[in-house]
N, C-alpha and C positions, 0 to 999 in steps of 0.2 A: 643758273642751275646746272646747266655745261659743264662750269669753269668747275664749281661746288664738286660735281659727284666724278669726273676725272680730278682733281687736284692740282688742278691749272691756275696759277695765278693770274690775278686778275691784270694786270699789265702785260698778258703776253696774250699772242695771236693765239686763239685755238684750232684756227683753220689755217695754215700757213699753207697746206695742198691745193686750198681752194682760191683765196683772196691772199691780196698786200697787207704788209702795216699799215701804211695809209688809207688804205680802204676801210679796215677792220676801224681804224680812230677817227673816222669820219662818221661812219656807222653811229659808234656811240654816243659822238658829239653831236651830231647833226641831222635833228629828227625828221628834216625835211628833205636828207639826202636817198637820191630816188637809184633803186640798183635795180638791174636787167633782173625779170621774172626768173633765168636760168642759174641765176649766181643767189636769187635768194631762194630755188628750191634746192639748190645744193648744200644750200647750209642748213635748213631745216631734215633735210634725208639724211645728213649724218648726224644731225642730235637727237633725230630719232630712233636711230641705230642701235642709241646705248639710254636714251631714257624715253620715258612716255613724256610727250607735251604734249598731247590732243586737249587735257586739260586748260593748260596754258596758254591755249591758241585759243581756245573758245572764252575763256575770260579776256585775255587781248583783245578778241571781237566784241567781248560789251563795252569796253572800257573805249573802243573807237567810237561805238555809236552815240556815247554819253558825252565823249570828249566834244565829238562834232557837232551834235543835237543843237547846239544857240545857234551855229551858225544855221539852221532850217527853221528859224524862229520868224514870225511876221516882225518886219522893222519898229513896225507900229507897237499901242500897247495890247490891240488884240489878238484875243488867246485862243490855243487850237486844241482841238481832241486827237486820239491818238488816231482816229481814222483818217485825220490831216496830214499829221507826222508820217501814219505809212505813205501816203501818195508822195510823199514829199522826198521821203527813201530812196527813189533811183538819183535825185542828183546828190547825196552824199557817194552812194557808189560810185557815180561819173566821175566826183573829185580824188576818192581810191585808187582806182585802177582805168585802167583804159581797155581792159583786156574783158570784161564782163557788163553787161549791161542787166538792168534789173525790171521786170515787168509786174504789174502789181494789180491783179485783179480776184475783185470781191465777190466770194462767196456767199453770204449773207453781212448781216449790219457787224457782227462780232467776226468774223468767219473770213481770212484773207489767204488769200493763196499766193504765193513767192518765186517767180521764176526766172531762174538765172540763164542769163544768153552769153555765152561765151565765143571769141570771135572763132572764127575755124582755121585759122592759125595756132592758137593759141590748146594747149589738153588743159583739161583740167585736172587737179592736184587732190590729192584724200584730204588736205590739210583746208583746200578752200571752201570744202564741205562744212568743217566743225567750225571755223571761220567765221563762215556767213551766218551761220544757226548763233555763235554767239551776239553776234549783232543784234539778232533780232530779239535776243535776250536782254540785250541790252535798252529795247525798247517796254521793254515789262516792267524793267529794273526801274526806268524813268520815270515812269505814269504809275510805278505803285503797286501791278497787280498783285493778285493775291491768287486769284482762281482763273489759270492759263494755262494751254498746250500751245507747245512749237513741235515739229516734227519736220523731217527728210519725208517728201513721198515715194519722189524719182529722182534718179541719178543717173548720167551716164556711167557711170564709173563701173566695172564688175565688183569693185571690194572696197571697203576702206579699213585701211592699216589701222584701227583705234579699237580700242577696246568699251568709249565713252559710248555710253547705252543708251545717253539722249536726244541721238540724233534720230530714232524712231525703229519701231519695234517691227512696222513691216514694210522697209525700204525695195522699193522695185530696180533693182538691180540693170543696168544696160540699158535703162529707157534712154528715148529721142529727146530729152528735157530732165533738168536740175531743178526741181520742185520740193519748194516747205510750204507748209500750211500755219498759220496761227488762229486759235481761238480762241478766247475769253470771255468770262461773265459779267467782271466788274463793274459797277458805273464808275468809270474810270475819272481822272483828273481832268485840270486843265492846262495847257502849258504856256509862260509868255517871258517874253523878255520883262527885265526888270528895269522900271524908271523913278527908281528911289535917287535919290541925291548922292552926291559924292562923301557928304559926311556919313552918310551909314551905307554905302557900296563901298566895297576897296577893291573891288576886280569887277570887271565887264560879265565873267563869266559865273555870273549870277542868274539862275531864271527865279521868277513866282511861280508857285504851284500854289492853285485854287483848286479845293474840293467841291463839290456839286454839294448845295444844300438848298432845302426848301425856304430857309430860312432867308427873310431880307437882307442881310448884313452874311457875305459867305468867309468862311471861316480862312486863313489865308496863312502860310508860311513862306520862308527865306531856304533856298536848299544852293547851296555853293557845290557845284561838278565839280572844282577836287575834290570836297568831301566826299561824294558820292563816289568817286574814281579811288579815290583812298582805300574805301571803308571796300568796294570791289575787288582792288586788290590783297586788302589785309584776308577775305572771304577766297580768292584765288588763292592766296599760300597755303591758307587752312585746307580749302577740295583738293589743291595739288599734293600736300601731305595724306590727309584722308584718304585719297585716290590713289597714293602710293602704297598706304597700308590697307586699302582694300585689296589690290594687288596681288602685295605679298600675300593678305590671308586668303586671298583665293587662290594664288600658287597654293600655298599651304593645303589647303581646302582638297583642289583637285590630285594633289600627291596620294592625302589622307584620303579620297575617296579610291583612287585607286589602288593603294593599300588595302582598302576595307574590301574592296570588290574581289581583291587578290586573296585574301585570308579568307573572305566567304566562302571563295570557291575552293579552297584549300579545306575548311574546314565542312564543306560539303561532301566533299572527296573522304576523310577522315570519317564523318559521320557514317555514310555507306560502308564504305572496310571496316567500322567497330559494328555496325551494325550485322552484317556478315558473321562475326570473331564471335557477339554475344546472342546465344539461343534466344528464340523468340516466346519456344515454350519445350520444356525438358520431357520427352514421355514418360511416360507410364513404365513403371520398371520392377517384374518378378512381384507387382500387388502392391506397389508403392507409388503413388500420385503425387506430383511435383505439381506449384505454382507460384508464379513468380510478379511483383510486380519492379520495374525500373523507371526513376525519375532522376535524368539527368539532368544536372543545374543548367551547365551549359549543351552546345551542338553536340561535342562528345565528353564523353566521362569517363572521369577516373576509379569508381566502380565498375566490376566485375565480376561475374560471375558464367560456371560453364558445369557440363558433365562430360565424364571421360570412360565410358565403356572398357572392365579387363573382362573380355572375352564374356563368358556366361554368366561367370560366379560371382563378381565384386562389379559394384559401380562405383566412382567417384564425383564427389561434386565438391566445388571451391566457390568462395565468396572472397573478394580481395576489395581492400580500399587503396587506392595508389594516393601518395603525395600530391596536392596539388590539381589542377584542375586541365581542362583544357585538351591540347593537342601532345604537349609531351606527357601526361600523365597518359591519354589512348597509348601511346607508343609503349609506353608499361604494362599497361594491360593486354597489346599484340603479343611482346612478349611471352606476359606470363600463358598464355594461351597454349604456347609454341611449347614452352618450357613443363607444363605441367602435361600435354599429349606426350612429350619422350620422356618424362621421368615418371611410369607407373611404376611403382615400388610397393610391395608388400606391406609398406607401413607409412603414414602421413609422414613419421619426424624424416624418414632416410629423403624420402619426396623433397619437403621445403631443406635438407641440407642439402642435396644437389643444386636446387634454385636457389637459395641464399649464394650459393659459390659461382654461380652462371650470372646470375645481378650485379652480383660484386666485378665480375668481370666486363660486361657490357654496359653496364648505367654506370661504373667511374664514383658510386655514392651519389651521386646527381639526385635520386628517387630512392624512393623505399614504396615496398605495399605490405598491408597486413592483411591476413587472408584468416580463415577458418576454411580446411581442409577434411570431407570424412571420406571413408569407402564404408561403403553399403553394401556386406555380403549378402548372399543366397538367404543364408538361414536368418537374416536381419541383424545379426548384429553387426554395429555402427562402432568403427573406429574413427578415431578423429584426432587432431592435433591444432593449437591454434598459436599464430603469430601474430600477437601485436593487436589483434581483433576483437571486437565484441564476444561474450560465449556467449553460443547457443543458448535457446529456451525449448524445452522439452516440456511435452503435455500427456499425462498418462491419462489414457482415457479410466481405468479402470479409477482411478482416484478422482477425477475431472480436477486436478492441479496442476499447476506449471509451475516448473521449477529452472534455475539457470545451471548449468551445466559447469562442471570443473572447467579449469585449463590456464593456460596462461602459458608466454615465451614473445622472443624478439621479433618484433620486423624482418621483412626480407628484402636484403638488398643493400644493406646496409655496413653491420658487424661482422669480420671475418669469422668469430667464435658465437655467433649465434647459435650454429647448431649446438650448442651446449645447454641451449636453454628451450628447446622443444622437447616434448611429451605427449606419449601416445596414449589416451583416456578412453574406456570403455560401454556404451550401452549398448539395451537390449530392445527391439522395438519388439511391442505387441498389436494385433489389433486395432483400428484406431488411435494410437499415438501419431501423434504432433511433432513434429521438430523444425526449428523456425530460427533462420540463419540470417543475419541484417548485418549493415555497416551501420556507423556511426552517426550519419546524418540523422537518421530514423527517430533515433531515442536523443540525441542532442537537439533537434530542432525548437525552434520556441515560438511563444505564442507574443499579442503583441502585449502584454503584460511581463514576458522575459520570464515569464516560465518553460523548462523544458517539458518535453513530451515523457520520457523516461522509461526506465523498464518496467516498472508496478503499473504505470499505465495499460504499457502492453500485453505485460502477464495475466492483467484483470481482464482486457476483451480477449483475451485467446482462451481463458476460461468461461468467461459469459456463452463464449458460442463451441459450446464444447461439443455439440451434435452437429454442426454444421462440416458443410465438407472442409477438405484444403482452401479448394477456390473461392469459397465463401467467406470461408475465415481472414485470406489475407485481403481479399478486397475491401472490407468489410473495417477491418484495422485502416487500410490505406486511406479509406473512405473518414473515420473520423481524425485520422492523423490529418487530411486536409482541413478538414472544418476546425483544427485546435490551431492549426497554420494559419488561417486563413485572413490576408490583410499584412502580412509579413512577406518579405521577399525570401527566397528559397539561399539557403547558405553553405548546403554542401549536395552533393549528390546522395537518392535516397536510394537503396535496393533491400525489398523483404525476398526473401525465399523459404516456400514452406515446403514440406513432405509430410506425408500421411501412410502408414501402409492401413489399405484398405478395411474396414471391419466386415466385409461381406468378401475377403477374399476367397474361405469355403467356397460359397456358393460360385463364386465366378467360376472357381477350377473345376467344378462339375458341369456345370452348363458349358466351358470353353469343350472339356472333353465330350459332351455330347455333341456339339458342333463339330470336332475333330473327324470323330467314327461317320458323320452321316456325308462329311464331304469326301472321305476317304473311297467309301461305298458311292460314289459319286450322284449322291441324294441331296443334291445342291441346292433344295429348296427347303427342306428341313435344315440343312445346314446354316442357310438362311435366317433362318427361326433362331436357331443357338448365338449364334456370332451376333445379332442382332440385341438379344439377351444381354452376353455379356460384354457388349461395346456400351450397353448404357452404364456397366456399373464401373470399368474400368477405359473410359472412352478413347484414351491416348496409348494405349497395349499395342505395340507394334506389332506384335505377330498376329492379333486375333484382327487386327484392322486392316492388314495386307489377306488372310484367307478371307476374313469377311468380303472383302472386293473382289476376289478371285471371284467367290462364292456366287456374289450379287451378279457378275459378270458371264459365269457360265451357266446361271439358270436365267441370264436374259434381261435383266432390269440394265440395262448399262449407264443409264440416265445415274442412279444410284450408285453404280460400280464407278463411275466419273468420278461422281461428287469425294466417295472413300478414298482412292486412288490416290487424284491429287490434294487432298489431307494427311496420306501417310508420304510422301514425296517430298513434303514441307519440311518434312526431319532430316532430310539428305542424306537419307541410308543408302544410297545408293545400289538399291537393289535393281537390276537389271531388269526381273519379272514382274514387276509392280509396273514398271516404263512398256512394256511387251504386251499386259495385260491390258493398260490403258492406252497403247496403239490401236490393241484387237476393238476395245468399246468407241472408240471415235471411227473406226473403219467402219463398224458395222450401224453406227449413227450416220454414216455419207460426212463426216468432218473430214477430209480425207488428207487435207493439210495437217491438221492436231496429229491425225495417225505417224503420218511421216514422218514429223518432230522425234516424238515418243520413241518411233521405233530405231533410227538412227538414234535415240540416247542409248536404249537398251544394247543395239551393238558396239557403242563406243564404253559402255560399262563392262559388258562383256563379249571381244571378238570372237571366241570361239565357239559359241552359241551360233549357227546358221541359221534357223529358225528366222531371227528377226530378219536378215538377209533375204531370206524366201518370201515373209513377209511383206518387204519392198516391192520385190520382184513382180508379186502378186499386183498390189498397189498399183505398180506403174503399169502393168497391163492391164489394169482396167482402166488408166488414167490413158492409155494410147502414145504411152511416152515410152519408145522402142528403144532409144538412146539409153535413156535412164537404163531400163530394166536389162538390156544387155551390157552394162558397167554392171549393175547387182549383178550377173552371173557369171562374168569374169573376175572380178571379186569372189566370190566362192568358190570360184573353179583353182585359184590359187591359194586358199585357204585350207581346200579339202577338194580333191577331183572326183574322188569316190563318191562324194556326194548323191545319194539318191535321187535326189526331187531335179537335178539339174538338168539332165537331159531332158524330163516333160516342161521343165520351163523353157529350153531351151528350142522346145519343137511349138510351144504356143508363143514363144518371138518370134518367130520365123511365119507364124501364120499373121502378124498384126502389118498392116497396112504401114510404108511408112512415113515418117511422120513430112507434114508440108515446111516448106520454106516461111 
């Protein structure tokens, strides 16, 4: 196998570092030729080097104990059982080697324990392990078992260089003894020389094998040890191949696990940063309610959708399907993320001609996405533009119909002249109108009869539940688009996004403005009443849900003013006084850690505010942290000297104890 997997001909020495020609043609010829322990583990450690033989050695080991087995036969013609044959075991070893002795004692009647004495001259080898164990496989192989363990218990050894897993599963490493165990169930054979006649012997090395039977007359066969040795070896080339391509596929195996483990974490990493890129939930905006639902095929996806705040008057919101699945399709939607916050333009087509031209430059054609793009003025009306995308479904309440929306034009990322085929299309929201923006997956999915879900689908339940709110509505669709899915594996990525402007916006804007006048008037419990009012009708209104907290906060509830607080903070407005207000309500809760948090954000949102600073300062001296609170007041001493509050803090540092070692 040597000569084989180097491409060493077989007439030549493969060891010419180690041995002579004549040694090496002695070797081959002469199977009785006996060579020093050191010259035959030098040739084994280097054919080990470049291939596995632990197989090969532990079939060797059966094929010696089979070969020798007549000679441990009774002269006579009576026959022995295998529990003979073990006792009988250490003087084939004695004829093996000189260097190993073997001790053999019984466990129970099936149940034999193996232990190899080695002189203390002499180490012993990884190789004499798999060795010996074949042997004793070779005694299974003999007698027929069927239903048998061999096992390593102890070894001196700390390691053995093999990969072969059946030398035992929990080997005790650096013991004082070389210990195997055998047990078996079988009611085994019998074994005996053979004293048939020479017309039907042609070789000595014949035994009879008799099975145990109840029967008078026992049933009896002829088994010739080269056959048996043959048919061993033909079963050693097959495991030494098998054993090679198990090998390779567990190279393979472990590569591809660590591949998988590697893209896991990769595409963990990925999932977080799109999860970050895509809103969780869009507020409330000028009486229009957003909801959204996202089912990515895979970890991340190639839908996308966002909103893009111009200042008071216009919102925008986009819905994109990107090419393709996976992690390079996220990287499109990081993109267009990036690309649609710098390109707010007065009109959707100016918008995607910038990003068509900025895709074309950085994706190479690689990707394309098709989006539907609107802005949402003040006054409601909706401009919009779409590339490549589904159109909108639009629900007039006043009519309770849904109707699909104009539009049409190219992909983006693709065509340098695309912008020639965008258009800017016009509606008017009233009231209770609906507008309901999806990719492709949505309305293409199918059931397992290969029908799709479609748009008459969707336009029949977006009418059925014509009084329901947004979040009702889209859950509700989402809710039977699964049940029509349902038993079919998912095939693209699915995203609905609805909007609503509110039908009870009136009333909000009177009840918000009563809530205004009463917190103004610093009547925070009244105020209370209002903002509480109309956070139920518009629950995600960013401005009524930051005073509402103020509100809840400075008439005292702060348990409630908490709870507001970090639900308007979830939208990353990054408003300073929301962070400031909810330092003040965990301060005055004894959280005094949350405080700190909070108020360090609020002065990292905004440094020039000292307030949060003094708030610190505060903090720390009632925390007894002298250090801390004089860093807060040399910090504000370089910030603003003039500062008011600084010198009474600076004279109640001076009164606190300081702090221990």
């Amino acid at each position: 196998m040597y000569e084989r997997e180097n491409n060493l001909s077989i007439q030549t020495n493969p060891f010419p570092e180690i041995l002579d020609d004549t040694t090496y043609s002695r070797i081959l010829k002469d199977p009785n030729y006996w060579i020093s322990q050191t010259l035959e583990d030098k040739i084994i450690q280097q054919i080990s080097l470049s291939i596995d033989i632990s197989g090969i050695l532990y079939h060797v080991g059966t094929e010696a104990l089979i070969t020798n087995a007549y000679d441990l036969l009774p002269l006579d013609d009576s026959r022995i059982e295998l529990v003979e044959m073990i006792h009988r075991l250490p003087i084939l070893i004695g004829r093996l080697t000189r260097a190993v002795y073997l001790n053999v004692k019984p466990i129970s009647e099936n149940h034999f324990k193996f232990i190899f004495v080695y002189l203390p001259e002499y180490q012993e080898k990884w190789y004499d392990a798999v060795f010996f164990q074949g042997m004793l496989n070779g005694l299974a192989v003999l007698f027929e078992l069927k239903e048998f363990q061999i096992k390593m218990t102890k070894t001196k050894l700390f390691g053995i260089h093999v990969s072969h897993k059946e030398l035992g599963e929990e080997i005790q490493f650096g013991s004082d003894t070389n210990e195997y165990e055998m047990e078996w169930k079988d009611d085994v054979l019998y074994l005996s020389r053979s004293h048939l006649t020479k017309e039907n012997v042609s070789s000595r090395h014949r035994v009879m094998v008799t099975s145990r039977s109840e029967a008078e007359l026992e049933e009896m066969s002829i088994v010739d040890v080269r056959d048996v040795v043959g048919k061993s070896r033909e079963l050693a080339i097959e495991n030494r191949d098998l054993e090679a391509a198990v090998e390779v596929l567990k190279s393979f195996k472990q590569e591809l696990e660590k591949k998988q483990l590697s893209m896991a974490k990769d595409l963990r990493l990925a999932k977080n940063i799109q999860k970050g890129l895509i809103p969780e939930i869009i507020p409330d905006w000028n009486g229009i309610q957003f909801w959204t639902s996202f089912s990515p095929m895979q970890e991340v996806s190639g839908d996308y959708y966002d909103y893009f705040p111009y200042h008071s008057d216009k919102l925008g919101v986009a819905v994109c399907d990107v090419s393709g699945h996976g992690v390079p399709a996220a990287f499109i939607t990081a993109l267009s993320k990036m690309l649609f916050s710098n390109f707010k333009k007065p009109k959707p087509t100016e918008t995607f001609k910038l990003i068509n031209r900025e895709l074309l430059d950085l994706v190479k054609q690689q990707g394309y996405t098709t989006c539907v793009y609107l802005l949402i003025h003040s006054d409601y009306k909706v401009v919009y533009s779409i590339a490549g995308h589904p159109r909108p479904i639009l629900f007039r309440h006043k009519t309770g119909k849904a109707e699909i929306c104009m539009g049409e034009g190219t992909f983006l990322g693709m065509f340098p002249d695309a912008g020639d085929t965008y258009r800017d299309f016009h509606l008017q929201l009233e009231p209770g109108d609906k507008l309901f923006l999806y990719t492709d997956g949505l309305i293409e999915a199918e059931n397992d009869h290969g029908q799709a879900f479609g748009e008459s689908k969707l336009m029949k339940l977006i009418e059925e539940n014509a009084n329901s709110t947004i979040q009702e509505t889209v859950e509700l669709i989402m809710n039977h688009h699964r049940e029509f899915t349902m038993g079919t594996d998912p095939m693209d990525d699915i995203t609905l996004l609805g909007l609503q402007l509110s039908p009870k916006l009136e009333e909000f804007n009177v009840i918000k403005s009563d809530g205004d006048k009463a917190y103004q008037t610093k009547d925070y419990q009244a105020a209370v009443l209002s903002y509480e009012k109309a956070h139920q009708i518009l629950p995600r209104e960013l401005n009524t849900q930051l005073t509402y907290g103020k509100a809840l906060a400075y008439s005292g509830n702060f348990e409630k003013a908490i709870e507001m607080l970090e639900a308007y903070n979830k939208f990353k407005t990054n408003h300073f006084k929301s962070h400031s207000i909810l330092g003040y309500c965990y301060y005055r809760m004894e959280q005094y850690e949350k405080a700190e948090v909070e108020w360090k954000k609020a002065y990292s949102i905004n440094d020039s505010n000292l307030s949060n600073l003094y708030n610190l300062a505060q903090l720390y001296r009632k925390l007894n942290q002298k250090q801390k609170m004089k860093d807060v007041i040399d910090k504000m001493k370089h910030i603003e000297a003039s500062y008011l509050h600084i010198l009474p803090l600076e004279k109640k540092w001076e009164a606190l104890p300081n702090e221990s070692n």
